[in-house]
C-alpha positions in Angstrom: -5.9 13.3 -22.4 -9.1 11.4 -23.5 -8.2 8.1 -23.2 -5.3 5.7 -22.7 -4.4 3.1 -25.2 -1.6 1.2 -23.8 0.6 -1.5 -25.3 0.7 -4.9 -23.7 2.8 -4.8 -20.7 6.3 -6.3 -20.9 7.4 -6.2 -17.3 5.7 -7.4 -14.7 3.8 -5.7 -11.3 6.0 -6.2 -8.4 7.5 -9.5 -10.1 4.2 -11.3 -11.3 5.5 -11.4 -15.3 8.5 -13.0 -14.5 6.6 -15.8 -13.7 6.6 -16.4 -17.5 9.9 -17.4 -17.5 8.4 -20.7 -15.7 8.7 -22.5 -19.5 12.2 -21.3 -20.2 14.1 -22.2 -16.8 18.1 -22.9 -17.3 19.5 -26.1 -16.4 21.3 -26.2 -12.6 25.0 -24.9 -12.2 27.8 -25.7 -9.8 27.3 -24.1 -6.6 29.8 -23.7 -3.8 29.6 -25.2 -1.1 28.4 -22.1 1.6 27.4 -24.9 4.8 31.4 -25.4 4.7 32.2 -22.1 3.6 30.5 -20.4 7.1 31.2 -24.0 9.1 33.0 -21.4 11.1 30.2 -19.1 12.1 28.1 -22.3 13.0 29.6 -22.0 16.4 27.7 -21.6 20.1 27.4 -17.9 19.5 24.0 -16.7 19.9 22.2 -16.0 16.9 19.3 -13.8 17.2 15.8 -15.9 15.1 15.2 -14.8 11.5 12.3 -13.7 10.6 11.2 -13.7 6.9 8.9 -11.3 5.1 7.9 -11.9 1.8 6.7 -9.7 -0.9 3.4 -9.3 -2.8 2.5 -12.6 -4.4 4.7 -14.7 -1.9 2.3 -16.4 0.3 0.3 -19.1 -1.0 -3.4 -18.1 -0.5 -6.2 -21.2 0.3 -10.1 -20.7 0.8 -10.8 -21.2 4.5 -14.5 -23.4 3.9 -13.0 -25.2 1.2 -9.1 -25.4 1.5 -8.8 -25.1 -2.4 -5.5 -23.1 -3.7 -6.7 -20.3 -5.3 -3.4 -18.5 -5.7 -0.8 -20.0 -7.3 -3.1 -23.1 -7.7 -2.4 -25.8 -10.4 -0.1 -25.2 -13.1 -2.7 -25.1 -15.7 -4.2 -22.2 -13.5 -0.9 -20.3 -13.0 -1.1 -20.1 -17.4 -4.2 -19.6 -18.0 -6.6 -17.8 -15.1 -7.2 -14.1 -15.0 -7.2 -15.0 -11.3 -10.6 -12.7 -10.6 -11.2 -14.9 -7.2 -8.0 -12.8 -6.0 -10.5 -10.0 -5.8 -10.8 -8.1 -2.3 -15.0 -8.3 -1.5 -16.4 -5.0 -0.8 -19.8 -5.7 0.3 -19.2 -4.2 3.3 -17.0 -0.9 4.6 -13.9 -3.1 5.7 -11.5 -4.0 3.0 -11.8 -7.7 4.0 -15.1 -8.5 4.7 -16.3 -11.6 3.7 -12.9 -12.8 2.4 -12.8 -16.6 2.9 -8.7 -16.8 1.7 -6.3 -17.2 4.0 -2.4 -17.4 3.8 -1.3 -20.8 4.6 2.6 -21.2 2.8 5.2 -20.0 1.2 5.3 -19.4 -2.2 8.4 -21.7 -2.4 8.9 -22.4 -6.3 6.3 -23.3 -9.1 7.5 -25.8 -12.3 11.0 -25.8 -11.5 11.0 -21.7 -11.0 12.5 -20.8 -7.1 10.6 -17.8 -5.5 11.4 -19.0 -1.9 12.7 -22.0 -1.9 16.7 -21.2 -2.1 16.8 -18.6 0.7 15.1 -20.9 3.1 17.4 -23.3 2.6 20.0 -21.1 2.8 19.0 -20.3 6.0 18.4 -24.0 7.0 21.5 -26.0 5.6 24.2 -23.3 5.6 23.2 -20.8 8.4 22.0 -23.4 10.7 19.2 -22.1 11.3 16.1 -24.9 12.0 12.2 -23.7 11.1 10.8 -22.0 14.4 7.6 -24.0 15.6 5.5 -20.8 17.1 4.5 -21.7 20.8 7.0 -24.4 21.3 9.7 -23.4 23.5 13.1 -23.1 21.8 16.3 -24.9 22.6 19.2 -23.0 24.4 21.7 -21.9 21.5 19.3 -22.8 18.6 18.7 -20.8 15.2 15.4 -20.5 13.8 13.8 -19.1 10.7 10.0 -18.0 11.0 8.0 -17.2 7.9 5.6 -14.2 8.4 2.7 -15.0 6.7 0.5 -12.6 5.7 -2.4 -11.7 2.7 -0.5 -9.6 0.9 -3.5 -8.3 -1.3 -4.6 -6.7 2.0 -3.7 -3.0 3.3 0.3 -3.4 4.2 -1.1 -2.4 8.3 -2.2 -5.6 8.3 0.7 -7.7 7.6 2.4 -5.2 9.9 0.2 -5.9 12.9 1.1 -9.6 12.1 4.5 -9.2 12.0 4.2 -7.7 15.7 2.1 -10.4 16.9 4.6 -12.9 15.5 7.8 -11.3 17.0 6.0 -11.3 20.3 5.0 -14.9 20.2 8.8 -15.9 19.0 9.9 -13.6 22.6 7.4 -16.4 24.6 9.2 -18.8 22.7 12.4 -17.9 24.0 11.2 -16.6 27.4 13.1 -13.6 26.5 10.6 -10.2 26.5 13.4 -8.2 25.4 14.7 -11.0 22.6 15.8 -8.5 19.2 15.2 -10.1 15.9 16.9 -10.0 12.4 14.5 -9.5 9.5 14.7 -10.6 6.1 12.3 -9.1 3.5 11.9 -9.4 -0.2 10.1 -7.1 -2.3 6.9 -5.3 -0.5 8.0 -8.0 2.5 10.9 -4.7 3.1 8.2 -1.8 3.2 5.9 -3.7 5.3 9.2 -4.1 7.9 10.5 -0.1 7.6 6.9 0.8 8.5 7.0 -1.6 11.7 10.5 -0.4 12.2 9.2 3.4 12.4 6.0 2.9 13.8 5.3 -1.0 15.5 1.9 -2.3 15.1 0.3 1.5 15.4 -1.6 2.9 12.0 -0.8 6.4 11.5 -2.2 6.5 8.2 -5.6 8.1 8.9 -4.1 11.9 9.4 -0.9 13.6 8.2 1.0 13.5 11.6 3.1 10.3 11.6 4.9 10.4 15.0 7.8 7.7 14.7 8.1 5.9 18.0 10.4 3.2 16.7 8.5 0.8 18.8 9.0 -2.1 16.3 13.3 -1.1 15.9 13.3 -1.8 19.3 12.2 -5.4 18.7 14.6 -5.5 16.0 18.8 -6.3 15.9 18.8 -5.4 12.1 17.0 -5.2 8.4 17.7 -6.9 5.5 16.0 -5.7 2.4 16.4 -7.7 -1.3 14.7 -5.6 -3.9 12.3 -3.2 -1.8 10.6 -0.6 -3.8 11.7 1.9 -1.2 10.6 4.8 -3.8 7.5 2.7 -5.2 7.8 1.0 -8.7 6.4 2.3 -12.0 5.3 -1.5 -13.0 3.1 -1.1 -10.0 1.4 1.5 -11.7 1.3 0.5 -15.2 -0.5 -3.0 -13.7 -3.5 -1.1 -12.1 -3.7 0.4 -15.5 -3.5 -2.3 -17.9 -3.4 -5.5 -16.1 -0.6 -7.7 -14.7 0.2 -10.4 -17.0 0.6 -13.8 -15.4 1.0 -17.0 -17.5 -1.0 -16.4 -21.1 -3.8 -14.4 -19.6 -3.5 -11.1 -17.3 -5.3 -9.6 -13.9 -7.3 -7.8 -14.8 -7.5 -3.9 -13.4 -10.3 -4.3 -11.6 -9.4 -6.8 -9.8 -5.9 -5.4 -8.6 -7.9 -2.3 -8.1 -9.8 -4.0 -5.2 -6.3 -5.2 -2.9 -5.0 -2.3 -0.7 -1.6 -3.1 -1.2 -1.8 -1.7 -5.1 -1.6 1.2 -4.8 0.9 1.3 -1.0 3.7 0.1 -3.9 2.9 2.9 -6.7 6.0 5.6 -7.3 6.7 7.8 -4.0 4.8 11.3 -4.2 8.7 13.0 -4.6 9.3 10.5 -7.7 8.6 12.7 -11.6 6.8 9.7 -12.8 5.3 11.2 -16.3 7.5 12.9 -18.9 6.1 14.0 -22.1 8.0 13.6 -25.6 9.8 16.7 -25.2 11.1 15.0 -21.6 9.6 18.0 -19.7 8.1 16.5 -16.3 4.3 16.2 -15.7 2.9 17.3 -12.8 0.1 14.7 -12.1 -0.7 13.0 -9.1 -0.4 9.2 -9.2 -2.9 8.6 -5.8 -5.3 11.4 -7.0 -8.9 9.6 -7.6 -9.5 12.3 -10.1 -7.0 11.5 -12.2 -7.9 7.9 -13.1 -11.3 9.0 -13.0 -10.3 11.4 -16.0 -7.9 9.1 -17.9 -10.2 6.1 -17.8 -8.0 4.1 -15.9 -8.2 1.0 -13.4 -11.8 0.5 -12.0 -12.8 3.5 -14.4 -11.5 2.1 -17.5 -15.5 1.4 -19.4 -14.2 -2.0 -20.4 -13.6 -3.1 -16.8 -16.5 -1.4 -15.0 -18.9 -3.1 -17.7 -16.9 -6.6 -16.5 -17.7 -5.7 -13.1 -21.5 -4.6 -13.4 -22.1 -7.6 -15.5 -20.8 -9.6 -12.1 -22.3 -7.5 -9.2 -24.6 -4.2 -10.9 -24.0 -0.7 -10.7 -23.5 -0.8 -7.2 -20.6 -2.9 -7.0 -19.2 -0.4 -9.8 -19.7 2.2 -7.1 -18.1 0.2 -4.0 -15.1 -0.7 -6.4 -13.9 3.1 -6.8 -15.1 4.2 -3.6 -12.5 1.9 -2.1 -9.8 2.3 -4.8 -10.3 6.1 -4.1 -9.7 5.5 -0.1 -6.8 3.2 -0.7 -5.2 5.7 -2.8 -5.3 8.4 -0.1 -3.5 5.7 2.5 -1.0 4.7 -0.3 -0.4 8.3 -0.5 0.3 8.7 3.6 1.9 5.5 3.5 5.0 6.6 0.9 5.2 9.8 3.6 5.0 7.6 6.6 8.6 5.6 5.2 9.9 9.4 4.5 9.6 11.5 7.5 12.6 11.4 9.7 13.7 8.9 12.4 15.6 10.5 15.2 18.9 8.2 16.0 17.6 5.1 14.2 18.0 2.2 16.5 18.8 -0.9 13.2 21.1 -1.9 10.8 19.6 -1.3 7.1 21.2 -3.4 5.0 20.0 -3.4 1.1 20.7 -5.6 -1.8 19.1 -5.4 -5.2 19.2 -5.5 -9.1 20.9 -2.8 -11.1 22.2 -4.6 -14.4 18.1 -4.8 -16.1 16.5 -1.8 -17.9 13.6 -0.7 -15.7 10.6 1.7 -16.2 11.6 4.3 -14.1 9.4 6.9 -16.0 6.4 6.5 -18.1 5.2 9.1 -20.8 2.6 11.0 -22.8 2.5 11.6 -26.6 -0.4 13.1 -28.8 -1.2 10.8 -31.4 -4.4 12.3 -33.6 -5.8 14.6 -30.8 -5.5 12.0 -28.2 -2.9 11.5 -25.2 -1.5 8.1 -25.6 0.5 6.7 -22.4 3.8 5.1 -23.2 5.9 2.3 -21.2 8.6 1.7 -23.3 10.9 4.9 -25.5 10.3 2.3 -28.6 6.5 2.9 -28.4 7.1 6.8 -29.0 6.0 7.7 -32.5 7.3 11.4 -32.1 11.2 11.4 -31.3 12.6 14.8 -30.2 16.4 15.9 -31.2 18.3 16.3 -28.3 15.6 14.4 -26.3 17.1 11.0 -24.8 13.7 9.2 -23.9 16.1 5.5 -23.1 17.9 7.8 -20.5 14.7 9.1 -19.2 12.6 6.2 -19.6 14.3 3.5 -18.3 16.8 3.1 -15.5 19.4 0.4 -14.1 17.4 -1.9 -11.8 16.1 -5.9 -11.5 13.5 -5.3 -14.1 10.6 -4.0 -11.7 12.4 -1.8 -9.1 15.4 0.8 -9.9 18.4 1.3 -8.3 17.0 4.9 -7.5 13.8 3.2 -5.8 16.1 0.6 -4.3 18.1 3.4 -2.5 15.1 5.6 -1.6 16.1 8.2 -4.3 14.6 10.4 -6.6 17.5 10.7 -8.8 20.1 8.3 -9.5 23.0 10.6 -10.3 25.2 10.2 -7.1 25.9 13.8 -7.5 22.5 14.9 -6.5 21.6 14.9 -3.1 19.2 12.5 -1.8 15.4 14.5 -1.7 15.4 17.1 1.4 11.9 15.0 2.7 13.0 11.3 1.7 14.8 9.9 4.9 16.6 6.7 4.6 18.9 5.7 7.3 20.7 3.0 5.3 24.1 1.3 6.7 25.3 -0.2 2.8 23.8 -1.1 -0.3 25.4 -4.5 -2.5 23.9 -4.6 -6.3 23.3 -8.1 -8.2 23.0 -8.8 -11.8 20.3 -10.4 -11.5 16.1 -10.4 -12.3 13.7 -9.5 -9.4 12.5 -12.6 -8.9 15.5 -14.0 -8.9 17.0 -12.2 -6.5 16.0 -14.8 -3.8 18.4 -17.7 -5.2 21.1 -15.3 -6.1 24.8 -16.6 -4.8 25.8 -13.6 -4.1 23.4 -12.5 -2.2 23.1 -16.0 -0.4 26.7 -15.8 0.3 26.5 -11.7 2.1 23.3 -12.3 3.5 25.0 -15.0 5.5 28.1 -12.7 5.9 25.7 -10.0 7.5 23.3 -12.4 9.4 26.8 -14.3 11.1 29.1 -12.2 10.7 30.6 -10.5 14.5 29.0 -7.1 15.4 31.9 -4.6 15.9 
């Protein structure tokens, strides 16, 4: 395999294509009424604070000296930036150093496209819930919502730590130190909470030990995950590859290549995630350095590192896939960290998500004229087998970015194969939408059960 040539991406990393859809919105529908519908649960029983975690691309991100929006920005900018100021520095050994943006809101909605926007007020008109003020004491008997905020280009231990620090603060709050709280993550937002639920604020991802403590489930009443990647997502690896598209321009790969997070949302290490045309399984490693190195791909494709040593010189070509290569290594331990078993898990896991959209599940390798050409999409194959179903191999039920098999922490969907002997996932029930991944946010159904499970009486 010499080198790559890949056809423009159709489905978006983690959610960012769907942002297209921000010129073809539908017009609003009727929508019941769910503050009367759960009037009834809106009663003096105590309700532990929400707390919600959003995924990769939900926090609006500012620049601290200046306090410009650099991600989303303007709408002219959300169309038409490569967005290379989302770029992690690297001048120094730390990940962030130097890194003047900051996290400052919620990534509500953009030109009449909700991201956010429904589930808070959700939360806010039908739950009852009223936005938590951090370090103002809270009323006897009162809901809140808090929004953990975090960078989410940054490594995923980061927005964990923050996520500690917050639950702690909302425990002052309430002059409660053993107050439990109900999480709600989207997206990333749900592996950024299974890691705290296994592990608290502790990084275990410099060895291959992970010793569960559970020190963040015992801060926790239960876990609500919409659309988690629990056995990573293919998109996230055909975007470090090619570029995630956003608006009419895309990312490009080396800047994705410089955010930590990348790579922490690429397929689990369990997950067959290269077929050939014969739908025989390679065995390659997705967090191996070497193999992008050898394929050309990311920040060793030549047309990105000569974009990146016309910006800094050879040297910031060399700082680039020195850090890609270490963030690969913790992606790797981090998919193992969310695998290992938990003895007698302490919280309710509660997951919805897509199944009714085709998703790349697999991606694949053909020869074309003595070259190995990657493939996203069983249309792009030149060389159809007999007997060889690439659609069935290819592409999977799911929201459009994550399957159903990554949704359930699988690594087959067949319900008659046994979950993987080394992929533990204490889940309580699963509920599927129809629905797009980043739409899965304003979904009614899932409005209408996440109330139902936030609410609803513990038995």
């Amino acid at each position: 395999m010499t080198k790559s040539k890949l056809r423009p991406q159709r489905l978006g990393w983690c959610s960012v294509l769907c942002l297209l859809a921000l010129l073809g919105c539908s017009g609003p529908q009727s929508r019941p009424d769910l503050a009367r519908l759960y009037a009834s649960s809106r009663s003096d029983h105590p309700q532990p604070p929400v707390v919600l975690v959003h995924g990769i691309l939900g926090a609006r991100l500012r620049d601290a000296g200046s306090g410009e929006e650099v991600w989303p920005g303007p709408l002219s900018k959300l169309l038409t930036s490569d967005y290379r100021d989302l770029a992690v520095p690297l001048g120094a050994p730390d990940a962030d150093a130097g890194d003047q943006l900051q996290p400052y809101a919620l990534f509500e909605s953009a030109a009449g496209q909700d991201f956010y926007g429904a589930i808070v007020r959700t939360l806010a008109d039908a739950g009852g819930y009223a936005p938590g003020r951090l370090g103002e004491a809270a009323a006897p008997g009162q809901r809140r919502y808090y929004v953990h905020l975090y960078d989410w280009r940054q490594d995923n231990l980061q927005a964990v730590r923050g996520l500690d620090a917050l639950i702690e603060q909302i425990r002052l709050d309430y002059a409660d130190p053993q107050l439990k709280v109900d999480l709600v993550a989207h997206s990333m937002g749900g592996l950024v909470s299974r890691y705290y639920l296994r592990y608290g604020s502790a990084d275990v991802l410099d060895g291959n030990e992970f010793p569960v403590t559970q020190a963040g489930a015992a801060k926790v009443r239960r876990a609500i995950l919409l659309g988690t990647p629990n056995f990573g997502s293919v998109t996230a690896l055909t975007g470090l590859i090619e570029g995630a598209q956003v608006g009419l321009r895309s990312i490009p790969p080396e800047v994705l290549a410089s955010m930590p997070s990348a790579p922490q949302l690429f397929p689990h290490a369990l997950h067959d995630w290269l077929i050939n045309v014969d739908g025989k399984v390679l065995d390659r490693d997705q967090f191996d350095v070497d193999l992008w190195r050898r394929f050309q791909w990311g920040p060793f494709d030549p047309q990105a590192i000569a974009r990146v040593q016309e910006m800094g010189g050879a040297a910031a070509v060399r700082r680039l896939q020195q850090a890609f290569a270490r963030n690969l290594e913790r992606a790797r331990r981090f998919t193992w960290a969310l695998s290992v078993p938990v003895p007698e898990p302490k919280v309710t896991l509660i997951v919805f998500g897509g199944s009714c959209q085709l998703t790349p599940a697999r991606l694949l390798v053909e020869e074309v004229d003595g070259e190995s050409v990657l493939r996203l999409w069983p249309a792009d194959v030149r060389d159809r087998r007999a007997g060889v179903d690439l659609d069935r191999l290819m592409l999977e039920p799911g929201d459009g970015t994550v399957t159903k098999a990554s949704l359930l922490a699988r690594d087959a969907l067949d319900p008659r194969i046994p979950r993987h002997r080394h992929s533990f996932f204490p889940l309580d029930y699963a509920f599927f939408l129809c629905e797009r991944h980043d739409r899965l946010t304003g979904n009614l159904s899932f409005q209408d059960n996440l109330l139902q499970a936030l609410l609803g009486v513990d038995e």
